[in-house]
C-alpha positions as CSV (number, residue, x, y, z in Angstrom):
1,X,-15.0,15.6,12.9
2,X,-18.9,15.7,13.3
3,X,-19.5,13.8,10.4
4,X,-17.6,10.2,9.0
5,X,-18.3,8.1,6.3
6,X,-17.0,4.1,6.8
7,X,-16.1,2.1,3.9
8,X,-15.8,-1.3,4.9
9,X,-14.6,-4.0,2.3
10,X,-16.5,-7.3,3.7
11,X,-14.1,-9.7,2.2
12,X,-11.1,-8.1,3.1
13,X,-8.5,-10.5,5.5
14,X,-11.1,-13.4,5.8
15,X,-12.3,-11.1,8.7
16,X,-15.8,-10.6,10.5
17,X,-16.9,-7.4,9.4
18,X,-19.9,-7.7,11.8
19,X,-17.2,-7.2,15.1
20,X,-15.7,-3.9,13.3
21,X,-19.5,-2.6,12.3
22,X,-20.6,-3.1,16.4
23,X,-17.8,-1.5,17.4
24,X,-17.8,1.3,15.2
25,X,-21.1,2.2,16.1
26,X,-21.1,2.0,19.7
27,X,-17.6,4.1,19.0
28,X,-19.6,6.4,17.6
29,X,-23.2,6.5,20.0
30,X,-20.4,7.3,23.0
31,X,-19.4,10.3,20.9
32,X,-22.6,11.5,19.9
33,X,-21.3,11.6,16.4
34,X,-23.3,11.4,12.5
35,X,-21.9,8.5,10.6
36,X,-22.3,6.3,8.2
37,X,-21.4,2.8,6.6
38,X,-21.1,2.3,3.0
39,X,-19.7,-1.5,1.6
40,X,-17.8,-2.3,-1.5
41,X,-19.0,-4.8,-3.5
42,X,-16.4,-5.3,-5.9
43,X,-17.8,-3.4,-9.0
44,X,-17.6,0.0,-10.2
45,X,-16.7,1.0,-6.5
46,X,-14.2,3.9,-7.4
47,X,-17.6,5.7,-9.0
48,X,-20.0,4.3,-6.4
49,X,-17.7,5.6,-3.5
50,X,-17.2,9.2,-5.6
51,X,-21.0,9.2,-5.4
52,X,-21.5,8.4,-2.0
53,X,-19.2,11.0,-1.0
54,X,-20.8,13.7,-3.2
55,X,-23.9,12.8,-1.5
56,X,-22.8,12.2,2.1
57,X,-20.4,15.0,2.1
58,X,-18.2,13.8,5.2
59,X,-15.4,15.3,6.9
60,X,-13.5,12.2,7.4
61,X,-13.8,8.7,5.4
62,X,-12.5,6.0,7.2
63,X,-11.1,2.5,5.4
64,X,-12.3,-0.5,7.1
65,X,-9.8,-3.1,4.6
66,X,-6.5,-3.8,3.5
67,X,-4.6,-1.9,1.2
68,X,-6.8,-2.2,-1.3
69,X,-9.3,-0.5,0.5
70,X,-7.5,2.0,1.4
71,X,-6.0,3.2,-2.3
72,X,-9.6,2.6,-3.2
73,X,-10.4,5.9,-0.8
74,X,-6.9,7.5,-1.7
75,X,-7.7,7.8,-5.6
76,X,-11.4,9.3,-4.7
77,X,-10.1,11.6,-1.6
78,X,-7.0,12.5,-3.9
79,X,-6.9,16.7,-4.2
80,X,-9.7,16.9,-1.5
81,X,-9.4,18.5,2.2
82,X,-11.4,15.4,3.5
83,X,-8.8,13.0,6.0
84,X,-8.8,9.2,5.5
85,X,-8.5,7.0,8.1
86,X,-7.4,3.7,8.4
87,X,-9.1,0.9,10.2
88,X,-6.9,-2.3,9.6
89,X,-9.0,-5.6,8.7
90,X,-7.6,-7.0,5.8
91,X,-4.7,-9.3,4.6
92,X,-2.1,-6.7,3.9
93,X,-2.3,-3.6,6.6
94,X,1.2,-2.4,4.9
95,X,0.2,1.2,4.9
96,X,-1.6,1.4,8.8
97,X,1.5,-0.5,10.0
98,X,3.7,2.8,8.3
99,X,1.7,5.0,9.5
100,X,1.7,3.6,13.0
101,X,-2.2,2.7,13.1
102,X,-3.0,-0.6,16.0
103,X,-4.4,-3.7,15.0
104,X,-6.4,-3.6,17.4
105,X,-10.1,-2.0,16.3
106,X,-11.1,0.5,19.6
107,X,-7.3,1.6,19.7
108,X,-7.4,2.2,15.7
109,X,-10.7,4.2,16.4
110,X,-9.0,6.2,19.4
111,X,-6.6,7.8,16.6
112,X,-9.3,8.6,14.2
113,X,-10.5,10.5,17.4
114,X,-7.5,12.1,18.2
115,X,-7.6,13.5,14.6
116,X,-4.0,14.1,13.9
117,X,-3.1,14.4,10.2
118,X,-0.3,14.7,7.6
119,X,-0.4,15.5,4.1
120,X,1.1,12.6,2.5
121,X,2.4,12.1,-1.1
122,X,0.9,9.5,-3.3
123,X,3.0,8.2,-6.7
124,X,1.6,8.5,-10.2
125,X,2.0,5.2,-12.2
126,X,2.5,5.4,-16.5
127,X,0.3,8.7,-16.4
128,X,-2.5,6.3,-15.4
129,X,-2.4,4.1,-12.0
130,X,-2.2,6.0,-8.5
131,X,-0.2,4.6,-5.6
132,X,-0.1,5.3,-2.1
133,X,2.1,2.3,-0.8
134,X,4.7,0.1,-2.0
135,X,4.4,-1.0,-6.1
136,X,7.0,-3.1,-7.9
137,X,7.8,-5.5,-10.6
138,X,9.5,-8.8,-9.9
139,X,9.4,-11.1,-7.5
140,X,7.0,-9.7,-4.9
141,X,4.9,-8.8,-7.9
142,X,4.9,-12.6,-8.7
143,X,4.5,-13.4,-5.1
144,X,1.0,-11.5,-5.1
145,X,0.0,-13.7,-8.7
146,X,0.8,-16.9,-7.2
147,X,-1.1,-15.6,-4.5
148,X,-4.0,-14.2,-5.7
149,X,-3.9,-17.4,-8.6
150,X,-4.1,-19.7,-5.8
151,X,-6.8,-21.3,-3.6
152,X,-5.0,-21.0,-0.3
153,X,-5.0,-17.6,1.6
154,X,-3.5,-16.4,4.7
155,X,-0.1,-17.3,6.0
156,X,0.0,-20.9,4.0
157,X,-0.9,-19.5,0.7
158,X,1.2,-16.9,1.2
159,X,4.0,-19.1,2.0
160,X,3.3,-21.5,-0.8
161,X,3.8,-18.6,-3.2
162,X,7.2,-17.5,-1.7
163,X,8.2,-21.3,-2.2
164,X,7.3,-21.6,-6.0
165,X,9.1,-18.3,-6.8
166,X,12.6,-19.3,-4.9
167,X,11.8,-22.7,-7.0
168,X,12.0,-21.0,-10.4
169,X,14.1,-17.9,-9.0
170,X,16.0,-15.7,-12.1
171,X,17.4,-12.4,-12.4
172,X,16.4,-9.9,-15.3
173,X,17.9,-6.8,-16.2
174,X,16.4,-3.9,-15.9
175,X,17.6,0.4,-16.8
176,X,16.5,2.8,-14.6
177,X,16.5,6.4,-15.1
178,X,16.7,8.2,-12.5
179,X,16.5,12.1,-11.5
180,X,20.2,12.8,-12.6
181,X,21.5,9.4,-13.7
182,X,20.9,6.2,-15.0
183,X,21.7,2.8,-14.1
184,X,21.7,-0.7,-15.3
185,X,20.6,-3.7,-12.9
186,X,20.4,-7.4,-13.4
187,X,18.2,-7.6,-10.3
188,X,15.0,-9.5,-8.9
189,X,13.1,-6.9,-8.3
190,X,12.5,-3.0,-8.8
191,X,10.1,-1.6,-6.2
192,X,8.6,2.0,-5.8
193,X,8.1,3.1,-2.7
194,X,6.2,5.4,-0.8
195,X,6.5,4.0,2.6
196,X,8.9,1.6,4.4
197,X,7.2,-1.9,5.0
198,X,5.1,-4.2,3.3
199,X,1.6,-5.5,4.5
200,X,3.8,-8.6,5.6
201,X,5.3,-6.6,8.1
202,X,9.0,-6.7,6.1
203,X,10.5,-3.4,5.9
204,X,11.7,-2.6,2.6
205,X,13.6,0.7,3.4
206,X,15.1,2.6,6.9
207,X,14.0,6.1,4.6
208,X,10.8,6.0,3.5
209,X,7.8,8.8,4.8
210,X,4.5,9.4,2.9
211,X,5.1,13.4,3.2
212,X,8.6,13.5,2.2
213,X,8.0,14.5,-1.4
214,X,10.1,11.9,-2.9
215,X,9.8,8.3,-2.5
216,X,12.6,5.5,-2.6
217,X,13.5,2.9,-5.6
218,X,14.9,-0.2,-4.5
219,X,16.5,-2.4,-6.6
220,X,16.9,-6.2,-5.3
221,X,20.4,-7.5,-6.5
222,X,20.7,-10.9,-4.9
223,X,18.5,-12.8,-2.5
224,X,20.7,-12.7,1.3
225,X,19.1,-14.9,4.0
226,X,20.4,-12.3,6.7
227,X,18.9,-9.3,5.0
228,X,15.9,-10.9,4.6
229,X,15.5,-12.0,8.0
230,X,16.8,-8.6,8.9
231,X,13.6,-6.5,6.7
232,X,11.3,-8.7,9.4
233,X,13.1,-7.9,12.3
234,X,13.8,-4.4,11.4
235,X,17.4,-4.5,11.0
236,X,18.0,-3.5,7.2
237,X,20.8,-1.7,5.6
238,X,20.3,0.4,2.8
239,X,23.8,0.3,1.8
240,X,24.0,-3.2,2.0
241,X,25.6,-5.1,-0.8
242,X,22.4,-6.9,-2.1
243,X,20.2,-3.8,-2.9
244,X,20.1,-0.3,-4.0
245,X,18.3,2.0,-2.7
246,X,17.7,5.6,-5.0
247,X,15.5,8.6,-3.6
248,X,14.0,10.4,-6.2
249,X,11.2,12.3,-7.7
250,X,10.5,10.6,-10.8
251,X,11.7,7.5,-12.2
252,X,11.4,5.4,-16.0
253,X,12.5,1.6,-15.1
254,X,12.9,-0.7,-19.1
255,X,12.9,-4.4,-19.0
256,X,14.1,-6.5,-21.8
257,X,11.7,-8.7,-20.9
258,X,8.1,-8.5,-19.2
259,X,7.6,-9.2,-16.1
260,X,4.9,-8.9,-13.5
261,X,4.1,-5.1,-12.1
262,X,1.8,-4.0,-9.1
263,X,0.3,-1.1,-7.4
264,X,-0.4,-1.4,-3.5
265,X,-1.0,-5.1,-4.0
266,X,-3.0,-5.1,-7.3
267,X,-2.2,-6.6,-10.1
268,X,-1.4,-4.8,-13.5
269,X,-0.1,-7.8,-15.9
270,X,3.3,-8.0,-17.2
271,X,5.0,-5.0,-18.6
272,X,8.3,-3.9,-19.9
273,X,8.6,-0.1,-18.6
274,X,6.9,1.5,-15.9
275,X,7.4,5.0,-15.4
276,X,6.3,6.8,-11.7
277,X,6.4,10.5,-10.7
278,X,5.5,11.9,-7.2
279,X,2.5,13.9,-6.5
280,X,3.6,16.1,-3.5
281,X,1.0,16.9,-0.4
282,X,-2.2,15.4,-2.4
283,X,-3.9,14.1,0.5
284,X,-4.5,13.8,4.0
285,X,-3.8,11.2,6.5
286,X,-4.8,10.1,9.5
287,X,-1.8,9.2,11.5
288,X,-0.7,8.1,15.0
């Protein structure tokens, strides 16, 4: 690991970049290692960072951000043998908290030390759109439009959009075709996932793993106030009565109607089919 490559996202969770940058670098002076810091600016940076890397040619890229950030170095890194690693400072941490990564910035930097990897899955979206994370149409899809729609951020705005969508709360149906069968769902939500808990901290399934080589569909029947308290407190139940929960390779979900679809907490509009496969073992992580 002689040589790392930082992408920091300076907008990312409202946070202080400045705190991260001081203590990456005395991180890095105590370990006599060559790194680098390169910031997103919000245009073109899939092409800037693919340059960068070209240029810098690291062994290790670390993603100083949210989710965002880090499906920003996932789609570049994709098919590489350099490792990402994740330093959490943004709003949504979904993927550190899977993959077991602290909050905390010189404990997060002591596992990018310690270097231990996987080679994790990511999820290809209409032939198009790359995932790493957790994706879905519905109502956590509409919770992250009201969110990003809306001038409050943090815990408030986030809690004003959960309190608009229960407001205005309605089913659609929705045909999923699966591996070996196909259902029909009148549901709230369809998500895709890749990984067990959101950047909220709610777990979503007890089965997912990044380096499984399939990833989980879960279908959201009915709103329950226990399993929803229970996804926050870690007491979920797959087989519970107000979900479904489908492992599977590839998937094709039709709406009737359009609703809202995202990837790893980035909008994609309103849509009426999304289709995902898995792409097995296409990248390496930096895990706990």
């Amino acid at each position: 690991m002689s040589k790392i490559l930082f992408v920091i996202n300076p907008i990312s969770g409202d946070k202080d970049k400045e705190v991260y940058i001081k203590q990456i670098d005395k991180w890095g002076e105590s370990l006599e290692l060559e790194l680098e810091k390169w910031e997103t600016t919000g245009e073109d940076d899939e092409q800037k960072l693919q340059d960068k890397i070209e240029a810098y040619q690291p062994e290790t890229v670390v993603a100083v951000g949210g989710d965002g950030t880090v499906m920003l170095c996932a789609s570049v890194l994709k098919d590489t043998e350099i490792v990402l690693g994740l330093l959490p400072a943004g709003s949504a941490n979904g993927m550190a908290a899977d993959l077991e990564i602290p909050d905390d910035i010189e404990e997060a930097l002591n596992v990018i030390e310690q270097g231990k990897s996987i080679r994790a899955d990511m999820l290809l979206f209409n032939n198009q759109d790359l995932g790493l994370h957790i994706s879905d149409v519905g109502l956590n899809a509409e919770l992250v439009r009201e969110f990003e729609e809306g001038e409050r951020r943090g815990f408030l705005g986030y809690a004003k959009g959960v309190t608009t969508q229960l407001l205005n709360l309605e089913k659609f149906e929705a045909e999923i075709h699966l591996d070996e069968k196909t259902v029909t769902e009148y549901c709230h939500m369809v998500a895709f996932a890749n990984a067990r808990r959101y950047g909220t901290g709610a777990v979503l399934n007890t089965k997912g793993q990044p380096d499984d080589g399939v990833f989980e569909v879960y279908i959201l029947k009915e709103l329950s106030i226990p399993g929803l308290a229970g996804q926050f407190f870690d007491h979920i139940d797959d087989a519970a009565s107000y979900c479904d929960v489908y492992q599977t390779t590839e998937v094709k979900v039709e709406l009737k109607e359009p609703r809202t679809f995202q990837i790893d907490g980035e909008l994609k509009g309103d849509t009426t089919s999304v289709e995902v496969k898995i792409l097995p073992a296409c990248i390496r992580l930096i895990v706990s």
